[in-house]
ZADO-1210 file (C-alpha; in nm, 4 decimals, padded with zeros to 6 digits):
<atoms>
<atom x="-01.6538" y="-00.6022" z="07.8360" code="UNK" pos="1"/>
<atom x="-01.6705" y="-00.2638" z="07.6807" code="UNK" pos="2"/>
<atom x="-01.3144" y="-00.3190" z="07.5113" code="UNK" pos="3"/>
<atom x="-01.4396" y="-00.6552" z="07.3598" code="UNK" pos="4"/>
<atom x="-01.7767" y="-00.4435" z="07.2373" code="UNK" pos="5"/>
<atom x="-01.5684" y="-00.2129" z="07.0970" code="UNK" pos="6"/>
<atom x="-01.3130" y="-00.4994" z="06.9077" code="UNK" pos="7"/>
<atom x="-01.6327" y="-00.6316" z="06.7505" code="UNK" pos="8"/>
<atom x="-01.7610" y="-00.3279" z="06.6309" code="UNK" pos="9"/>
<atom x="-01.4192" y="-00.2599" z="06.4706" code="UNK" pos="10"/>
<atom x="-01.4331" y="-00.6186" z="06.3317" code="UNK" pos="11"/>
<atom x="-01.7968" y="-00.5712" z="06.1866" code="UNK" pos="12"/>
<atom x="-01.6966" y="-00.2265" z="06.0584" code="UNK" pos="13"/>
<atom x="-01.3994" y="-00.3954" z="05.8499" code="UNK" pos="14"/>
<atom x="-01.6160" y="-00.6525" z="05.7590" code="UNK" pos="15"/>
<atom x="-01.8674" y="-00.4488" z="05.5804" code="UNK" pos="16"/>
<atom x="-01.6235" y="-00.2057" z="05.4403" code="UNK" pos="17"/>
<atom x="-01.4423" y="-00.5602" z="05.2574" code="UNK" pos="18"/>
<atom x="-01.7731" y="-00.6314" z="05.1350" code="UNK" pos="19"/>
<atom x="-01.8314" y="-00.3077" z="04.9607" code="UNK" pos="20"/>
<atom x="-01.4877" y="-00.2931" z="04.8206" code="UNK" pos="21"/>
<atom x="-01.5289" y="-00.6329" z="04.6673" code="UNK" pos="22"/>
<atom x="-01.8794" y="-00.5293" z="04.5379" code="UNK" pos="23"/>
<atom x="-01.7344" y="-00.2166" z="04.3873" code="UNK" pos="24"/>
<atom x="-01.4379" y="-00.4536" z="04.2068" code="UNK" pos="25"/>
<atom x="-01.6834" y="-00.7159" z="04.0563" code="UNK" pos="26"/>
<atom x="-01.9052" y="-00.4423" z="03.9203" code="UNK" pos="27"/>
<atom x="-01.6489" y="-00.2096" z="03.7561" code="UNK" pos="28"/>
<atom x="-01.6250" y="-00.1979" z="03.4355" code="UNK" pos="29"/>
<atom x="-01.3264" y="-00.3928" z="03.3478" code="UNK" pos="30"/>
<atom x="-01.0408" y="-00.1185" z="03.1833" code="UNK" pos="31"/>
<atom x="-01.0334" y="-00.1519" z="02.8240" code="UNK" pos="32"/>
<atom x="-00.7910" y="-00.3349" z="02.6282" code="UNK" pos="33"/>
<atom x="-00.5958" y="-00.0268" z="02.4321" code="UNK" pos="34"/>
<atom x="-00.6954" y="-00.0903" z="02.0868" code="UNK" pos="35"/>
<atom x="-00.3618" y="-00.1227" z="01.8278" code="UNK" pos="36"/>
<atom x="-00.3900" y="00.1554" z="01.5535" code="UNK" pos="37"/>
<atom x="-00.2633" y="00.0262" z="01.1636" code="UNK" pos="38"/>
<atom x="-00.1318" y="00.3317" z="00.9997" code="UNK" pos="39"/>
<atom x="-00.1157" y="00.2331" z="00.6358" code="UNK" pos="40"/>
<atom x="00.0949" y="00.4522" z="00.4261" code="UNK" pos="41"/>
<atom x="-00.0367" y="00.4959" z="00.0347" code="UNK" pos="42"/>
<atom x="-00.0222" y="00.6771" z="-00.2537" code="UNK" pos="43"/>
<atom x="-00.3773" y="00.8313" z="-00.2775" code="UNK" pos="44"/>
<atom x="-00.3972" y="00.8402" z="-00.6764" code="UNK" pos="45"/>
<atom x="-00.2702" y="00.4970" z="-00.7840" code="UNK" pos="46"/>
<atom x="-00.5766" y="00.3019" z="-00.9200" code="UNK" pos="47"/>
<atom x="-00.6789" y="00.0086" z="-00.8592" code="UNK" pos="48"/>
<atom x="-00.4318" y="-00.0788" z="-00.5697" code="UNK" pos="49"/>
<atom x="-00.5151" y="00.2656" z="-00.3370" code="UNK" pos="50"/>
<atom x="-00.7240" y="00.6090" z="-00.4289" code="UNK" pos="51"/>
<atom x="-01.0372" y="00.7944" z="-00.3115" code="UNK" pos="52"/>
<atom x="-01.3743" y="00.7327" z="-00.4905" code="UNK" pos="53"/>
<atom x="-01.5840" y="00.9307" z="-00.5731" code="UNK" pos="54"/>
<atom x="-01.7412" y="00.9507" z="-00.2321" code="UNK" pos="55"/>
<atom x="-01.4598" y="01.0815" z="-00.1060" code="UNK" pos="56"/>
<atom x="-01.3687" y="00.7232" z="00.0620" code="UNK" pos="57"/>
<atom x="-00.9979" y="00.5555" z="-00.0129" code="UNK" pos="58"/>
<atom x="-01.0366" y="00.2208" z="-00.1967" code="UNK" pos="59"/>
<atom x="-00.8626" y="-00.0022" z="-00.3815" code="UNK" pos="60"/>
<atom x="-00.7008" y="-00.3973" z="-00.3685" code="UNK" pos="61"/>
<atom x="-00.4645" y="-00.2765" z="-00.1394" code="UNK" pos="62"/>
<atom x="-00.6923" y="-00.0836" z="00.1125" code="UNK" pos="63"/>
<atom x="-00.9341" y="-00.3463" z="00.1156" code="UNK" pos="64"/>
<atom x="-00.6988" y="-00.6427" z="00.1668" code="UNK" pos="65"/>
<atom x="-00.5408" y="-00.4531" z="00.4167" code="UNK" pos="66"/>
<atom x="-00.8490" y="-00.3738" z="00.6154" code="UNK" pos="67"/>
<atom x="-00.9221" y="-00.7361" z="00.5829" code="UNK" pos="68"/>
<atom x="-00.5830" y="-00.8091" z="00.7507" code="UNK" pos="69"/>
<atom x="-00.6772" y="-00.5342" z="01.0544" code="UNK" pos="70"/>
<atom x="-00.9954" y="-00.7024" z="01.0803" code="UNK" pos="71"/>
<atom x="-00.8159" y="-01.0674" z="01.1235" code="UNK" pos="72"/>
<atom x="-00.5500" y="-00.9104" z="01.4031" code="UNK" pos="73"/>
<atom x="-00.8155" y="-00.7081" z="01.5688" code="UNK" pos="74"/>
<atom x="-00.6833" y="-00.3399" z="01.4642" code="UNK" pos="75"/>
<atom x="-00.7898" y="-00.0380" z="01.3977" code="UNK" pos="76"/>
<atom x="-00.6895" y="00.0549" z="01.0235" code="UNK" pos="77"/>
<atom x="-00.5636" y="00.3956" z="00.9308" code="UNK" pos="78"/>
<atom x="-00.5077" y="00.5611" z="00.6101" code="UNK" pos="79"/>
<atom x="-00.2307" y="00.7994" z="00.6052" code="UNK" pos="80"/>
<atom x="-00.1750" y="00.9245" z="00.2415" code="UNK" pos="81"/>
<atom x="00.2001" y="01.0084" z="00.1634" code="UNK" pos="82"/>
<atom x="00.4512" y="01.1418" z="-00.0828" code="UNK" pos="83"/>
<atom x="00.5844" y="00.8531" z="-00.2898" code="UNK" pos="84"/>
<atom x="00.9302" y="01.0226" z="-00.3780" code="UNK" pos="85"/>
<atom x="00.9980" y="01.0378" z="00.0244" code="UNK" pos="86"/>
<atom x="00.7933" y="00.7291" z="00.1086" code="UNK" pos="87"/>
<atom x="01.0906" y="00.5925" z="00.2933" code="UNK" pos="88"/>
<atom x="01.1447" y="00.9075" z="00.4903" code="UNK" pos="89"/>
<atom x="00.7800" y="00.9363" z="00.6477" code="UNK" pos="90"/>
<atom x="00.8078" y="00.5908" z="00.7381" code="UNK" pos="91"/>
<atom x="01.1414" y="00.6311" z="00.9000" code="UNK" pos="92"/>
<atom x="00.9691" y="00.9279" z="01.1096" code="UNK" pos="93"/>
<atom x="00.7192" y="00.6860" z="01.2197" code="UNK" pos="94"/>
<atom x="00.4624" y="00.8685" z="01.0486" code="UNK" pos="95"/>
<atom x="00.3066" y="00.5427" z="00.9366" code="UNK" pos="96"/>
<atom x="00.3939" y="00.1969" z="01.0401" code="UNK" pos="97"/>
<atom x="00.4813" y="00.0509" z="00.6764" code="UNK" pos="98"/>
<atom x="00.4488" y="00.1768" z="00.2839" code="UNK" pos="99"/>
<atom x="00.1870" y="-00.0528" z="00.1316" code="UNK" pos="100"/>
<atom x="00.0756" y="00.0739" z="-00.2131" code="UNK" pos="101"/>
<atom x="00.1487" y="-00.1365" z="-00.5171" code="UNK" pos="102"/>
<atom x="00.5202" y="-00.0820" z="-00.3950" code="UNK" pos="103"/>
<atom x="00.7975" y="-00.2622" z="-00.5764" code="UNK" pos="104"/>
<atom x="01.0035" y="-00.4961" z="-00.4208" code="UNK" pos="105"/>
<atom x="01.3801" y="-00.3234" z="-00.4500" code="UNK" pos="106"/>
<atom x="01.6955" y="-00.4987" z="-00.3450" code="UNK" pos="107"/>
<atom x="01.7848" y="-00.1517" z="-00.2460" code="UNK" pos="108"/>
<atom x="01.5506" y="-00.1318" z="00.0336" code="UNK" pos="109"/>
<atom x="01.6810" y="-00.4861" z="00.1582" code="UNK" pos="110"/>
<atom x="02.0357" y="-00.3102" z="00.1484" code="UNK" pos="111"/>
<atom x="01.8866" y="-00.0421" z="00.3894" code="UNK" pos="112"/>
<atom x="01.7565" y="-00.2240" z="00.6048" code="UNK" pos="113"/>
<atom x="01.4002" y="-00.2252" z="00.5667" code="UNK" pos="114"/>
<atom x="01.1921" y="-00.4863" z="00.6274" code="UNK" pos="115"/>
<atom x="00.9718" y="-00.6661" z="00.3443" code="UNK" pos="116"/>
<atom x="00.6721" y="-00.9027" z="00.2814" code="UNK" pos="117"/>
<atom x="00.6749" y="-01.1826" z="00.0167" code="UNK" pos="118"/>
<atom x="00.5527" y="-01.0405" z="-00.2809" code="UNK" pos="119"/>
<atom x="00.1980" y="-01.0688" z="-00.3530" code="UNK" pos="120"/>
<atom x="00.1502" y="-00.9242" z="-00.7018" code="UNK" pos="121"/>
<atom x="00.3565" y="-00.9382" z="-01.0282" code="UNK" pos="122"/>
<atom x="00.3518" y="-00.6399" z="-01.2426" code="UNK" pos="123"/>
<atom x="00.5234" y="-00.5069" z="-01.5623" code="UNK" pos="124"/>
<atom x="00.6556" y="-00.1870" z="-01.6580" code="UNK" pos="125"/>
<atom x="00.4744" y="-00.1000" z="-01.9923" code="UNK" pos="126"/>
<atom x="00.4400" y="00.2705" z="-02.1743" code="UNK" pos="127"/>
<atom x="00.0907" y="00.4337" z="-02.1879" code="UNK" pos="128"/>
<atom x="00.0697" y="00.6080" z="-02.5285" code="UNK" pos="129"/>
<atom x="-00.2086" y="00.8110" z="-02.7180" code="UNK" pos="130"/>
<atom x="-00.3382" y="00.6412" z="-03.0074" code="UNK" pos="131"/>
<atom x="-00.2171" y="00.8847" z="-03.3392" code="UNK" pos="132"/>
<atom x="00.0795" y="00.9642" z="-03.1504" code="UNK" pos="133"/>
<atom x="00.3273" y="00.7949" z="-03.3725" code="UNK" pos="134"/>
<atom x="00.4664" y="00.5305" z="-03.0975" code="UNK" pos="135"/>
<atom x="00.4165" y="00.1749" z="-03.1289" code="UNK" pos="136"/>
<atom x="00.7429" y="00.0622" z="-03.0305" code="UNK" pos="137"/>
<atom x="01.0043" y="00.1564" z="-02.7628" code="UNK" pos="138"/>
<atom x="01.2292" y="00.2246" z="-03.0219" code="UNK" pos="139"/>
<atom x="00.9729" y="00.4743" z="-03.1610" code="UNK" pos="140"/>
<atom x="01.0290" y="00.7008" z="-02.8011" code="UNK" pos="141"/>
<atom x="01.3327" y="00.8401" z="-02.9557" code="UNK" pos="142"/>
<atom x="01.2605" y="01.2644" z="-02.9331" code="UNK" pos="143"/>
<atom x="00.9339" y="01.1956" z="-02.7461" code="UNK" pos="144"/>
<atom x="00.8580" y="01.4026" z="-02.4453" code="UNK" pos="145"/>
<atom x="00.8289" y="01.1069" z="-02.1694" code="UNK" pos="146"/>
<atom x="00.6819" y="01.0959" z="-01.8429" code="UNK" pos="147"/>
<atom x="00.7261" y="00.9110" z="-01.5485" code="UNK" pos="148"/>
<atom x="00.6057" y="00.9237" z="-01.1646" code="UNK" pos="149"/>
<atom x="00.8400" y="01.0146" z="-00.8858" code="UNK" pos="150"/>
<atom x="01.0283" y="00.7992" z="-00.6989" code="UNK" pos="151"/>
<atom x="00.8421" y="00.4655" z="-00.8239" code="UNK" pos="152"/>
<atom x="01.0483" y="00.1758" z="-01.0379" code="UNK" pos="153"/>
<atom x="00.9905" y="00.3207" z="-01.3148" code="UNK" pos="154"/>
<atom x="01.1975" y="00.6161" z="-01.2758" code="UNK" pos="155"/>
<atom x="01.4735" y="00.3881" z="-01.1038" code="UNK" pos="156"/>
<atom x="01.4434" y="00.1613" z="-01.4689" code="UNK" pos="157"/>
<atom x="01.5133" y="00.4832" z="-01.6827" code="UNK" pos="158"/>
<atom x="01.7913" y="00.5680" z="-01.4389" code="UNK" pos="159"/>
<atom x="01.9030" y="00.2465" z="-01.3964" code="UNK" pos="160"/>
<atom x="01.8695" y="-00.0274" z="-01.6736" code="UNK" pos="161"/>
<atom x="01.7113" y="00.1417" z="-01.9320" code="UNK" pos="162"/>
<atom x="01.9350" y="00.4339" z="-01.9022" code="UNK" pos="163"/>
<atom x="01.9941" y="00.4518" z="-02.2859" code="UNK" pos="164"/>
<atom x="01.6655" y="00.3940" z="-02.3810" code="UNK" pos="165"/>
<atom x="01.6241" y="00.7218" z="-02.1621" code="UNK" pos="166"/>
<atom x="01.8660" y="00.9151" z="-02.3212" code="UNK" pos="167"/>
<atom x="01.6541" y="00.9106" z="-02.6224" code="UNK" pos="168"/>
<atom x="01.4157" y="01.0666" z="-02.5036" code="UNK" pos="169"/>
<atom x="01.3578" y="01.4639" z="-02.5545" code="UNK" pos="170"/>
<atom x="01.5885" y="01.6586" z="-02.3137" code="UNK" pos="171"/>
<atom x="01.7574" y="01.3569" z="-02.2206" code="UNK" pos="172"/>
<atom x="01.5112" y="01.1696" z="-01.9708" code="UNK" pos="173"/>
<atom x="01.2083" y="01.1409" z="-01.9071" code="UNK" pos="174"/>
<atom x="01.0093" y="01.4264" z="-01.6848" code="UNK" pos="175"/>
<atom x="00.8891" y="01.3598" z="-01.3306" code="UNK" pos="176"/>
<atom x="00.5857" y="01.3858" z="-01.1832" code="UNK" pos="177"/>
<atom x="00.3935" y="01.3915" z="-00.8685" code="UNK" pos="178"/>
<atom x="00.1532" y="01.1083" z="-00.9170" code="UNK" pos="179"/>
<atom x="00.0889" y="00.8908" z="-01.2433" code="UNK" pos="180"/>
<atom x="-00.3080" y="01.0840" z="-01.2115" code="UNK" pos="181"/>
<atom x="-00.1248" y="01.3917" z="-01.3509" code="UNK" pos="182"/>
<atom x="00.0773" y="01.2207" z="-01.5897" code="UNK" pos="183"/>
<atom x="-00.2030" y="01.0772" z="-01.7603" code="UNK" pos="184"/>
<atom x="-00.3857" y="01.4380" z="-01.7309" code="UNK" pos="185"/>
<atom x="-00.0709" y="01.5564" z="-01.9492" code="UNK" pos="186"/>
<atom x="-00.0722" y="01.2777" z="-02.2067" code="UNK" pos="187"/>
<atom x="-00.4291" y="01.3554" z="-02.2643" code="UNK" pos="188"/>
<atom x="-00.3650" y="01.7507" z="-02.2824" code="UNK" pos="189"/>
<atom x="-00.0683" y="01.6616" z="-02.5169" code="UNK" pos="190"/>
<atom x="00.1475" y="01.7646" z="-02.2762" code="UNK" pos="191"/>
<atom x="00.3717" y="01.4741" z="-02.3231" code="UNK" pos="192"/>
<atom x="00.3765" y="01.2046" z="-02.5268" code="UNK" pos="193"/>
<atom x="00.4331" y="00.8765" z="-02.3769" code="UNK" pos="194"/>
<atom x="00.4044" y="00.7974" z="-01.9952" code="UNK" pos="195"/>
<atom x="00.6311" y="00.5074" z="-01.7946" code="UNK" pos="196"/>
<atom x="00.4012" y="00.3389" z="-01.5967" code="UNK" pos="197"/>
<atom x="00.2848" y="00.0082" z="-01.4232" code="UNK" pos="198"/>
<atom x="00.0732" y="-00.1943" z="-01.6108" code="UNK" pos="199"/>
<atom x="-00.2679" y="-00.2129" z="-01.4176" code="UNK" pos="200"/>
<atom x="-00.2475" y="00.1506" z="-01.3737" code="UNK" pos="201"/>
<atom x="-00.2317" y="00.2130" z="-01.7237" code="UNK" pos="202"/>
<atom x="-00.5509" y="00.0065" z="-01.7790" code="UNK" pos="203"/>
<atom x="-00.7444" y="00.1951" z="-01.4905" code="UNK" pos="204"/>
<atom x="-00.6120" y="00.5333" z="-01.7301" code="UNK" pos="205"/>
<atom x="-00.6807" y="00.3746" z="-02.0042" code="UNK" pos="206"/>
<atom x="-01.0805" y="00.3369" z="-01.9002" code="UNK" pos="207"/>
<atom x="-01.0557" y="00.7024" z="-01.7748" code="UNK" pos="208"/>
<atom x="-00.9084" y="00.8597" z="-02.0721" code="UNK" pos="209"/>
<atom x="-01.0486" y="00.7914" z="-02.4001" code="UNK" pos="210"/>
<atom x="-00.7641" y="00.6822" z="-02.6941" code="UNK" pos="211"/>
<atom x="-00.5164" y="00.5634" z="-02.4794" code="UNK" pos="212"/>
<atom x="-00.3239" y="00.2421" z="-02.5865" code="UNK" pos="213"/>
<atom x="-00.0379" y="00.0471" z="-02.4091" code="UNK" pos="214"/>
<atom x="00.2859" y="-00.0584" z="-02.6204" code="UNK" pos="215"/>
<atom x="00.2529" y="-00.4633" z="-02.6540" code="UNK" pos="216"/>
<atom x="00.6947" y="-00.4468" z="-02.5939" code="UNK" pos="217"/>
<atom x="00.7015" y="-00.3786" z="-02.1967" code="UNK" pos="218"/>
<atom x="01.0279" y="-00.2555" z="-01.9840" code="UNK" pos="219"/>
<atom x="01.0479" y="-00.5374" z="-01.7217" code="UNK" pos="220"/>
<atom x="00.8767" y="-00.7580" z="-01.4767" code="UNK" pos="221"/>
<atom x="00.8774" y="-00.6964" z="-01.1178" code="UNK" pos="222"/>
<atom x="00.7124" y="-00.7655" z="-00.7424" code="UNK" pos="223"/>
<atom x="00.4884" y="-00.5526" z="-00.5178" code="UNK" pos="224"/>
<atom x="00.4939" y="-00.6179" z="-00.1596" code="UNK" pos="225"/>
<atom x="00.4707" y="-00.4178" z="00.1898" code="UNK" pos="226"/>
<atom x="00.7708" y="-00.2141" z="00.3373" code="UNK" pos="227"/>
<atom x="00.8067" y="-00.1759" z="00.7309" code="UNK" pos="228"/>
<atom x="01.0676" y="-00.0136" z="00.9233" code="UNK" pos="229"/>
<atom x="01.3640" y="-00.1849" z="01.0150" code="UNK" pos="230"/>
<atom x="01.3277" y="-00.3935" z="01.3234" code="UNK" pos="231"/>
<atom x="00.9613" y="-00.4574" z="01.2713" code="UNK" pos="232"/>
<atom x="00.9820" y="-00.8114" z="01.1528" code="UNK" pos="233"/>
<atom x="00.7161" y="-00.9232" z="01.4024" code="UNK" pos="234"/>
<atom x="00.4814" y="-00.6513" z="01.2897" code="UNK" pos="235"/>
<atom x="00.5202" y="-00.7933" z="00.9014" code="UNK" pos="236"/>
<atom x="00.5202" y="-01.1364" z="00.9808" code="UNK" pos="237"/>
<atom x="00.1628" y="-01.0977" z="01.1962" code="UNK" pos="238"/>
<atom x="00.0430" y="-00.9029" z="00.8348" code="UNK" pos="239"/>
<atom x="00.1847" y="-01.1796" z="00.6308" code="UNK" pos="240"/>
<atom x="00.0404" y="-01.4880" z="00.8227" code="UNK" pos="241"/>
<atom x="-00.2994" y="-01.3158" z="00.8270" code="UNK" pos="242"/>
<atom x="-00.2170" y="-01.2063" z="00.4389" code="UNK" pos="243"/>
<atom x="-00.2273" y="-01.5768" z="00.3916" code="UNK" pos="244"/>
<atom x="-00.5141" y="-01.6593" z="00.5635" code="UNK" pos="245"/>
<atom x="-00.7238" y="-01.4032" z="00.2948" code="UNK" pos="246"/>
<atom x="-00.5744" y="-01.5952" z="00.0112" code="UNK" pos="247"/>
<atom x="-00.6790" y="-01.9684" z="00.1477" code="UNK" pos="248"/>
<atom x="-01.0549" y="-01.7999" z="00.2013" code="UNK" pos="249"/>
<atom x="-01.0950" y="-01.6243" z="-00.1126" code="UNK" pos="250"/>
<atom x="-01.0756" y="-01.2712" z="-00.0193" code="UNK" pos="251"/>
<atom x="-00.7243" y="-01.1766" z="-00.2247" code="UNK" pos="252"/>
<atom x="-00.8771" y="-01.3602" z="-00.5773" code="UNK" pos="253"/>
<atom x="-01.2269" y="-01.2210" z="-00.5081" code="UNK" pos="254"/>
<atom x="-01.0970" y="-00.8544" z="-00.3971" code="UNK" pos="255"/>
<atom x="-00.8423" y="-00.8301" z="-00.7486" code="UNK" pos="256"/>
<atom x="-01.1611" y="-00.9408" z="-00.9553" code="UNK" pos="257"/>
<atom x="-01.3554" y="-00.6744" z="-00.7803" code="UNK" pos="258"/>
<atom x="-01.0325" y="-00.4199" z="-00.9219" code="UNK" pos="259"/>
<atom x="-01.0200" y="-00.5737" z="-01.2304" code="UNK" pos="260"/>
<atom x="-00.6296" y="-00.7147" z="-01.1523" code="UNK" pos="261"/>
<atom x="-00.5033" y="-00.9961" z="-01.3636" code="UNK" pos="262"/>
<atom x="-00.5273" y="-01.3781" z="-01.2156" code="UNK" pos="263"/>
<atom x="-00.2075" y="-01.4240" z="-01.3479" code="UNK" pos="264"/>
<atom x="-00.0878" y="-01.1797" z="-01.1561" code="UNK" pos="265"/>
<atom x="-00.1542" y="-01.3147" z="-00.8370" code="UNK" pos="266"/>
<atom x="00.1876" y="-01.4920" z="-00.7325" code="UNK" pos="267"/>
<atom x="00.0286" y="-01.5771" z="-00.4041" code="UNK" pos="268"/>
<atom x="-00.2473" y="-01.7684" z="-00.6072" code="UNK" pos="269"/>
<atom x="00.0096" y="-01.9212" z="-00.8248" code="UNK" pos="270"/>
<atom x="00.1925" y="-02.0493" z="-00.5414" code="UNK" pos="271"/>
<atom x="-00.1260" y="-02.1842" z="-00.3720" code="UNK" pos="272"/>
<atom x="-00.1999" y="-02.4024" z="-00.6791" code="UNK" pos="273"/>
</atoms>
């Protein structure tokens, strides 16, 4: 009798102890979901498409379509500003997950290996002059101190295809610099005298800096679009297919009005119609 007392205590004890554990389970807290961090790589001084305001907050068509995407996948956005001449190398090291900053499409990065988005914006190489400077033509760069950023097209053009154009130029070729903010500080100083640039950067300068004109003859037409390491084809096509989803609803049109970016620059827009 005692043993069979002592089997139903045991019994009631496990009982109750199940009952606990299973209130415990249903009222915990259930572990949260790790949250997916965006690291966007940009340059930090290329208006319209990616720069700090002067709030100190980074803004642009590119930051703000891209925190639009974020908000569509459910991530967390993060700006990581970067060196545009070694761009390629951060990213490699994983020190951002793509390079997405008015970047030209290159057939060189397809060579390498990286992975690209359809292009979303069609620019044009133009040169940013000072009015009284003597250059209304290309042809008129001949002896003229030239500028050009780092590592963007436009130095690849004057090494590349315009090569002889370059060789005009006083020294030789034109001179590099760290960001086109600083070239457009130097044209205004006098420090140079012409400035290789893309075209809706040269309009933001152009509303900074008083007497600054762009040549009507241009160097070229190319595409910007989003660079991600090789092997991260999911990653770009989950950006792309929520891309798209901004231009059906308005956002990519209403966001490059905001940054005063040509319609007729909008290849996605083009394609839509």
């Amino acid at each position: 009798m005692k043993n069979k007392k002592l089997l139903y205590g045991i019994i009631a004890v496990l009982a109750v102890a199940a009952i606990v554990i299973a209130v415990v389970l249903l009222t915990r807290p259930a572990a949260k979901k790790e949250e997916t961090v965006f690291k966007m790589g940009i340059d930090a001084e290329y208006p319209p498409f990616s720069y700090m305001d002067e709030k100190g907050s980074y803004v642009g068509f590119d930051v703000e379509m891209c925190k639009a995407v974020c908000d569509l996948n459910g991530w967390k956005m993060e700006i990581v500003p970067i060196n545009w001449d070694t761009k390629l190398i951060s990213l490699d090291n994983k020190e951002h997950d793509c390079v997405w900053s008015g970047m030209t499409i290159l057939d060189s990065m397809k060579t390498a290996g990286y992975v690209l988005s359809y292009a979303y914006f069609d620019n044009t190489q133009v040169v940013l002059t000072k009015e009284g400077n003597g250059i209304s033509t290309l042809a008129d760069l001949a002896g003229k101190k030239v500028a050009v950023q780092l590592g963007t097209s436009g130095q690849a053009l004057l090494e590349g295809d315009q090569k002889e154009l370059s060789a005009t130029f006083n020294g030789g070729a034109a001179v590099t610099m760290e960001n086109f903010n600083i070239c457009g500080t130097e044209l205004d100083a006098g420090g140079v005298d012409a400035v290789v640039i893309d075209l809706p950067v040269a309009k933001s300068l152009s509303e900074k800096f008083k007497g600054f004109q762009i040549l009507e003859e241009n160097l070229g037409s190319e595409q910007y679009g989003i660079c991600f390491r090789k092997g991260d084809d999911d990653l770009c096509k989950k950006v792309e297919e929520a891309y798209t989803k901004l231009v059906k609803d308005g956002t990519y049109k209403k966001l490059a009005e905001k940054y005063g970016l040509s319609e007729n620059s909008l290849c996605l827009l083009t394609a839509a119609n």
